[in-house]
C-alpha positions, 0 to 999 in steps of 0.5 A, spaced: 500 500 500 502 506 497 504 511 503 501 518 504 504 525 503 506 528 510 503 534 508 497 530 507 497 527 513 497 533 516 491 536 513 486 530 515 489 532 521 489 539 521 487 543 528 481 546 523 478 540 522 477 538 529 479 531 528 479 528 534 474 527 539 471 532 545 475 531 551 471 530 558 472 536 562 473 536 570 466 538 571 462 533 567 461 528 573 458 534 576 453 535 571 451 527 571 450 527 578 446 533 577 442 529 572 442 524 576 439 527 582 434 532 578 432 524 575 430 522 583 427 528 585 422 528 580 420 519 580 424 518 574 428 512 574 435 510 572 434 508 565 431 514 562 436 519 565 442 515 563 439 514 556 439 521 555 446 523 558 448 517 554 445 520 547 448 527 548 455 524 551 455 520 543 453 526 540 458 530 542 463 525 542 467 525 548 468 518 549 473 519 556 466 521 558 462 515 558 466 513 562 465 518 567 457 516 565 459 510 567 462 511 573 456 515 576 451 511 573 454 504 577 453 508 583 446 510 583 445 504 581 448 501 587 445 506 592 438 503 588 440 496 590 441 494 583 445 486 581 450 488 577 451 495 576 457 496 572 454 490 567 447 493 567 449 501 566 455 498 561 449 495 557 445 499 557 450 505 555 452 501 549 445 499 547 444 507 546 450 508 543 448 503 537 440 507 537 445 513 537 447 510 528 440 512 527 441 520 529 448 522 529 452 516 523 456 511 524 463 514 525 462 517 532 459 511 534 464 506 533 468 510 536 465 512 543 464 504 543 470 502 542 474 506 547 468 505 552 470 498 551 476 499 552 475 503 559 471 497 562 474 495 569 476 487 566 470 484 571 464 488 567 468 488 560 469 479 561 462 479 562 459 484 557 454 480 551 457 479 545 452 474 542 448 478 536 441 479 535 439 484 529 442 479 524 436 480 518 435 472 514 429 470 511 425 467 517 425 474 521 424 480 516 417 480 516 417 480 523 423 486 522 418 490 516 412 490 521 415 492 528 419 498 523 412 500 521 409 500 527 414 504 531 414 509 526 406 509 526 406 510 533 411 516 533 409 520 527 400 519 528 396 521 525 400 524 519 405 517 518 402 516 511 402 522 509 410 523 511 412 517 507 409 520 501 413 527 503 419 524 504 419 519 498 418 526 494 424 527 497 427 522 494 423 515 493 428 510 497 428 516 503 422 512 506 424 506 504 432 506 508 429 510 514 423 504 514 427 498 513 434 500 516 433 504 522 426 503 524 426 496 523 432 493 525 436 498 529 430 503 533 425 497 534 428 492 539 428 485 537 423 481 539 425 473 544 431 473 548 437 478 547 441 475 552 444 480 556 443 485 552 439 491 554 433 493 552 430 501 550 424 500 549 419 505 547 420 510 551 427 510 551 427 510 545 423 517 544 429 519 549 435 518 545 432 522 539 430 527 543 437 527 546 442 526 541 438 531 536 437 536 541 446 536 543 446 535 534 442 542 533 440 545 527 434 540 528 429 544 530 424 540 526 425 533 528 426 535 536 419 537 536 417 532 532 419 526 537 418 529 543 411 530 540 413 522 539 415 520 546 407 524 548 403 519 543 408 512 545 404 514 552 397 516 550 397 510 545 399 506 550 404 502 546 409 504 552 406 498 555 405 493 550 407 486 551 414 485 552 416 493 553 419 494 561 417 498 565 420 506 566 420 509 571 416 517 570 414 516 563 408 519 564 411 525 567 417 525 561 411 526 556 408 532 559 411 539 558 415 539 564 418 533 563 420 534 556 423 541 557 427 537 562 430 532 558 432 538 553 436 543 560 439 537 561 441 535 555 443 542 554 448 542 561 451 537 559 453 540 552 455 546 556 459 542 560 463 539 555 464 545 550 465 540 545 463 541 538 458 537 535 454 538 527 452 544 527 455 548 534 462 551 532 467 549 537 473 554 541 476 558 537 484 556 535 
């Protein structure tokens, strides 16, 4: 393989650019235990506060912060008398991270993944689930096709079909990709046993739009349009669907309250990184 220039070298790693990923800060601990503690005062439970600082900490990209994330959300789970903590809170962190694909691109994902990895303690990274559970064949498609639609129907009603025309005016296969390769087999959670890996479920999953497209920026659009997706996932009771678990303060997420909470803490979490994302310009060199 032939070698690059060094002056090419240079420009893909030119300052400028911003090619490497945001640093964690010396105070964004502080700002998850803040999250975390505004999560208890109001009844909302682990997994939505974690699922959120999760999504924004990916779109941001600061993998040294996940492991920050992780550090406080083990103790909270421990102080809640949860097994496993380390192991759950890591799960459930990567299980953001892959939903995170669907709003923010592949790149920052693998990359926020494979560093939260390798930050693991070895006792949790040893017992992490390395079984897949997404792999599309010709017996589950179907299945697939149908949960893809039925996630998306229960955000975007009563305008679904009418934003499947829209879109594929756009472009006709937009509809088509967004249905059959996010909604389906990325959004939804895979139906039947996953092993050890985490679930996010309905209201979760609303969380994690919201979150990353909030720290994205530039989308205005399609923050309203999930947050009014997290509301109808309560109101059309598909948050307690057979198989969905139970989330502490989901009632109280979908409210106004609620939802403007999950966007200040979104917003103090960027704050406190400093990073730059897709559209906020980062420090100035």
């Amino acid at each position: 393989m032939s070698k690059l220039a060094p002056s090419l070298k240079a420009l893909i790693n030119a300052p400028s650019a911003r090619p490497n990923p945001t640093a964690a800060t010396a105070r964004i601990s502080q700002v998850y235990e803040t999250v975390a503690r505004d999560a208890a005062r109001h009844n909302v439970g682990l997994k939505p506060w974690l699922a959120l600082s999760s999504a924004a900490t990916f779109t941001l990209n600061s993998p040294e912060s996940l492991s920050v994330l992780h550090n406080v959300a083990t103790s909270s789970a421990k102080s809640s008398g949860i097994a496993d903590p380390g192991l759950q809170t890591a799960e459930l962190i990567r299980e953001v991270g892959l939903k995170c694909i669907s709003f923010n691109g592949i790149p920052r994902t693998i990359n926020c993944l494979n560093a939260f990895r390798a930050s693991l303690p070895d006792p949790v990274a040893s017992q992490l689930a390395t079984w897949p559970t997404r792999q599309p064949s010709e017996a589950n498609l179907a299945e697939i096709t149908r949960r893809g639609r039925g996630l998306w129907d229960s955000v975007y009603a009563p305008f679904e079909d009418k934003l499947v025309e829209k879109l594929a005016t756009s472009h006709p296969d937009l509809p088509v990709h967004i249905l059959n390769s996010h909604y389906g087999p990325l959004l939804s959670d895979p139906s039947g046993d996953r092993g050890g890996l985490a679930r996010t479920g309905r209201v979760l999953t609303s969380v994690i739009a919201i979150a990353c497209l909030r720290a994205q920026t530039g989308v205005g659009p399609q923050v309203l349009s999930h947050v009014f997706g997290l509301r109808k996932g309560i109101e059309d009771g598909s948050y307690k669907a057979e198989g969905e678990e139970v989330v502490e303060g989901a009632e109280w997420l979908a409210g106004d309250e609620g939802s403007e909470w999950i966007l200040k803490s979104v917003d103090s979490i960027s704050e406190a990184l400093e990073g730059s994302n897709f559209a906020r310009p980062g420090p100035k060199l």
